[in-house]
C-alpha positions in Angstrom: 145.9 100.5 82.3 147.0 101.8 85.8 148.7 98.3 86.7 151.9 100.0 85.5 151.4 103.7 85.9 154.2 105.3 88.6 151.6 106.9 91.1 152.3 109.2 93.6 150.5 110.7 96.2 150.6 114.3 96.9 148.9 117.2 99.7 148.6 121.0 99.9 150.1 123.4 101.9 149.6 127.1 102.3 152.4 128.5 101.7 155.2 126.8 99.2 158.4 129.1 100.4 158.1 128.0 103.8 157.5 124.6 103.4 160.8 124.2 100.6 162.6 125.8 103.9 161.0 123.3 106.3 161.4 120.1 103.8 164.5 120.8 102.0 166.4 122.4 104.5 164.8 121.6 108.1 164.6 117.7 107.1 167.4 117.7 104.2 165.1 116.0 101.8 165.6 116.6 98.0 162.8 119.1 97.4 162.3 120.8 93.3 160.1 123.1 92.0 157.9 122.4 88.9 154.9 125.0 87.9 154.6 126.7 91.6 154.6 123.0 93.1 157.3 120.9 94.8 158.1 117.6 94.2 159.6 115.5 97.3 162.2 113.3 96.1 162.0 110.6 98.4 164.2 107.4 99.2 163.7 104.5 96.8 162.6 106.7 93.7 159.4 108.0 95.4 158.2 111.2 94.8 155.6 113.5 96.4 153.5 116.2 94.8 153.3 119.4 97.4 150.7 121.7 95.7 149.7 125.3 97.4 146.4 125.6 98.7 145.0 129.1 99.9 142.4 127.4 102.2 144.5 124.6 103.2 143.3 123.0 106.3 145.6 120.0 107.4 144.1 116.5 107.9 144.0 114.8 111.4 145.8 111.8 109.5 149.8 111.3 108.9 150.9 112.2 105.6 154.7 110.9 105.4 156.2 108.3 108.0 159.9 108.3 107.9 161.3 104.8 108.7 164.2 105.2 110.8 166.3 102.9 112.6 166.9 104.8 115.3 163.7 106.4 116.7 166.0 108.0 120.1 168.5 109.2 117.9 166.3 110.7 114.6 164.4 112.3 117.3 167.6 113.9 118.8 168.4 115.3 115.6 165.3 116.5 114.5 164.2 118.3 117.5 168.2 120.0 117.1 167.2 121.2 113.8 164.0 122.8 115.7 161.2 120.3 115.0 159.1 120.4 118.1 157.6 117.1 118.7 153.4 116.5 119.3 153.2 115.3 122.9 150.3 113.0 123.0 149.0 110.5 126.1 151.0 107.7 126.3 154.4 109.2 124.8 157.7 109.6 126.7 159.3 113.1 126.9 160.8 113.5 124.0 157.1 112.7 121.9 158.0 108.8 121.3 154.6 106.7 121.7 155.8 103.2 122.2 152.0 101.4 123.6 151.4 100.3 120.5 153.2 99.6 117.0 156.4 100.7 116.4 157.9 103.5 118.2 156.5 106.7 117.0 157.1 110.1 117.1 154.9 112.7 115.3 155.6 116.2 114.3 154.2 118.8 112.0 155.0 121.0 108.9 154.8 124.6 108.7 151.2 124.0 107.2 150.3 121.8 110.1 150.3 118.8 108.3 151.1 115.5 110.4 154.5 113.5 109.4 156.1 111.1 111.9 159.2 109.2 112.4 158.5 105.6 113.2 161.7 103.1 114.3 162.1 100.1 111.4 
């Protein structure tokens, strides 16, 4: 039955203006608004449910990973467009970690939620 559903994943926020600002115009994704909700239109036809959440309190897990090919360069641009990069143990100045995995750079939303770019 659910073999051929289209399921998407979704997470709160606590306030919906601010993060339309942050992921429509900070990150330039394709953000709409359906019954007080956003949908992200991501690359490759997947979408993500944001829903408002007065109590929202943000998970210590990433939420969205952003594949880039690039990791130097969509970290340039990001931190341009004023994304301030988490500086954990291990990473270089700009927030890459490189120890382990891919490249990696996280970075939060206005809600605090975790997202990261990650080199392909």
């Amino acid at each position: 039955m659910l073999k051929d559903s289209k399921a998407f994943s979704g997470f709160s926020v606590d306030d919906i203006p601010a993060a339309r600002r942050f992921y429509g115009e900070t990150l330039g994704l394709d953000v709409s608004e359906e019954n007080g909700m956003l949908v992200l239109h991501l690359a490759g036809g997947h979408d993500h449910l944001i829903y408002p959440k007065p109590d929202h309190t943000p998970p210590p897990c990433t939420l969205l990973n952003f594949p880039v090919p690039d990791i130097e360069a969509a970290v340039d641009h990001l931190a341009g467009r004023g994304i301030t990069f988490e500086r954990y143990e291990g990473a270089d100045e700009k927030g890459v970690h490189r120890q382990e995995g891919p490249p990696i750079a996280w970075f939060r939303d206005p809600a605090g939620n975790y997202l990261s770019v990650l080199q392909s």
